[in-house]
C-alpha positions as CSV (number, residue, x, y, z in Angstrom):
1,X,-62.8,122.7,-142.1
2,X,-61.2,125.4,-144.0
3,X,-57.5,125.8,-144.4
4,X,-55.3,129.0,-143.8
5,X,-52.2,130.1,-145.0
6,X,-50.8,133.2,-143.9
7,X,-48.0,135.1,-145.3
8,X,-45.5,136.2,-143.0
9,X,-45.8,139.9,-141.3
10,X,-43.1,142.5,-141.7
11,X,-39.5,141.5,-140.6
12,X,-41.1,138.1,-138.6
13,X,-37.7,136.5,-140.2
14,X,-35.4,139.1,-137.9
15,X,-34.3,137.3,-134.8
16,X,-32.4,140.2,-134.0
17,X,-31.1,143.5,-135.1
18,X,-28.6,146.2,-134.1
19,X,-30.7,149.5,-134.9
20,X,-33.1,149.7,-137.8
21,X,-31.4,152.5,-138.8
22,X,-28.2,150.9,-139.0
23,X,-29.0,147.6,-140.4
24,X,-31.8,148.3,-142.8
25,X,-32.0,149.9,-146.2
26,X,-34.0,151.3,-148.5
27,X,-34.1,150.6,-152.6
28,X,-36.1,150.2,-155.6
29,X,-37.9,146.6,-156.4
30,X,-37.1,146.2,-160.3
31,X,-40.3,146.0,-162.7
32,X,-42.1,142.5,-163.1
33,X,-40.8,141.4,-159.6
34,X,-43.3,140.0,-156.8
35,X,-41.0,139.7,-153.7
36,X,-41.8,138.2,-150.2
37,X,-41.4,139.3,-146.4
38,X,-37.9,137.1,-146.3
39,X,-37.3,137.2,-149.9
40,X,-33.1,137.3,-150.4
41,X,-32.7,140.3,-153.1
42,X,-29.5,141.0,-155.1
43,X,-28.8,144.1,-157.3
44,X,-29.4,143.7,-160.7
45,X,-29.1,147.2,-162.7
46,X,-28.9,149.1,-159.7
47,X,-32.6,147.3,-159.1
48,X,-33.3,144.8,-155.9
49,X,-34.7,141.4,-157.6
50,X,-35.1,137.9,-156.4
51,X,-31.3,136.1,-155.5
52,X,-31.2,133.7,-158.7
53,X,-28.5,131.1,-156.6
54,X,-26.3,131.7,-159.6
55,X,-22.8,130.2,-158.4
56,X,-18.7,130.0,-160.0
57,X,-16.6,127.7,-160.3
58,X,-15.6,127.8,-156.3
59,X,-19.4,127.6,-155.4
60,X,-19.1,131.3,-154.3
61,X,-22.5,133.3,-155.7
62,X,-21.7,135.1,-158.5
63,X,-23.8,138.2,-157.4
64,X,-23.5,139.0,-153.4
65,X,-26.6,138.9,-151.3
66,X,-27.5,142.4,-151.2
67,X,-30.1,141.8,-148.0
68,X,-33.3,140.7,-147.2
69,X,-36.8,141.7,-147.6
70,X,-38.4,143.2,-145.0
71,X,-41.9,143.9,-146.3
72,X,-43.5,142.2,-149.7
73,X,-43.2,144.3,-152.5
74,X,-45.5,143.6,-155.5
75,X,-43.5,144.8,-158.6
76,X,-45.0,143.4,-161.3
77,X,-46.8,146.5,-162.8
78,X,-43.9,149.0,-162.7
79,X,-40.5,149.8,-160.6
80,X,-41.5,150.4,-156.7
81,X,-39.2,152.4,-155.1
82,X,-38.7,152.6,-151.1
83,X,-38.6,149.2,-150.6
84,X,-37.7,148.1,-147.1
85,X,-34.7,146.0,-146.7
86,X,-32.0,144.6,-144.3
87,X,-28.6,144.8,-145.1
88,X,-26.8,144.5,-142.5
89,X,-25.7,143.9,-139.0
90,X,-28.5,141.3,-137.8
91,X,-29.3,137.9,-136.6
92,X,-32.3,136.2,-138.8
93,X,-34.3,132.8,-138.9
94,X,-33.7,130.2,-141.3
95,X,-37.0,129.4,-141.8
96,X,-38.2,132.5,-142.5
97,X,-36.0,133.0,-145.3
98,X,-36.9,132.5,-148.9
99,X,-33.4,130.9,-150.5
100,X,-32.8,130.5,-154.6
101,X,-34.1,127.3,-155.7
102,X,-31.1,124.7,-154.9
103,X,-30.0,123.1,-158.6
104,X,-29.1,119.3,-158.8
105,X,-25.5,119.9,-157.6
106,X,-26.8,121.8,-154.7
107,X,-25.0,124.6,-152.6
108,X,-27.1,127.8,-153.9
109,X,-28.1,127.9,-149.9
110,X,-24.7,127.8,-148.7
111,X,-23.3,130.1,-150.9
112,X,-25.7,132.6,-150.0
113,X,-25.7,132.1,-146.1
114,X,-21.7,133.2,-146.7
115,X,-22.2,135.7,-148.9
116,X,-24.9,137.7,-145.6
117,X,-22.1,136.7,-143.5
118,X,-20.1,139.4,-145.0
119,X,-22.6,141.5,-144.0
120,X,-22.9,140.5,-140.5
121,X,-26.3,138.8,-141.2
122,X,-26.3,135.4,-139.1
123,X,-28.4,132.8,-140.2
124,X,-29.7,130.5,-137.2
């Protein structure tokens, strides 16, 4: 017997959202990135890449949560611009979400469900 694994679909992580117009958002996928349906993004040069976890001396994440993939963008042969994501204003599934890596001290996770919070994304 064969194996499967699928990848999830667009927005499967989305338990619930206001109005796609209100809580998603549109940006461009910085060069050399491969991102995931669930993916959390941040801004880096204006650019959505992968959330790297990176946390201060509180355990707050240095660079806010800027949303959450909505489709999977392949970016690893140039910039891809109109990439779906959600920003705002929703209610999402925990296991559908794909979290920095959690260091040895731990809290990358945390720190990032607070930082969507701000947002009005609920993690459940």
């Amino acid at each position: 017997m064969t194996d499967f694994t699928e990848n999830l679909h667009s927005g499967t992580y989305l338990a619930f959202e206001v109005d796609p117009q209100i809580s998603r958002e549109t940006g461009t996928v910085a060069s050399g990135q491969d991102l995931v349906v669930g993916q959390l993004v941040m801004l880096s040069g204006g650019n959505l890449v992968a959330h790297d976890g990176a946390l201060n001396t509180a355990g707050d994440v240095v660079s806010e949560v800027e949303g959450i993939m909505f489709d999977a963008v392949d970016a690893t042969g140039g910039a891809v611009s109109g990439a779906v994501y959600t920003k705002r204003l929703s209610t999402v599934k925990d296991d559908d979400l794909t979290y920095p890596t959690e260091s040895t001290a731990g809290g990358e996770k945390a720190a990032c469900i607070a930082s969507m919070a701000a947002n009005n994304i609920i993690v459940r």
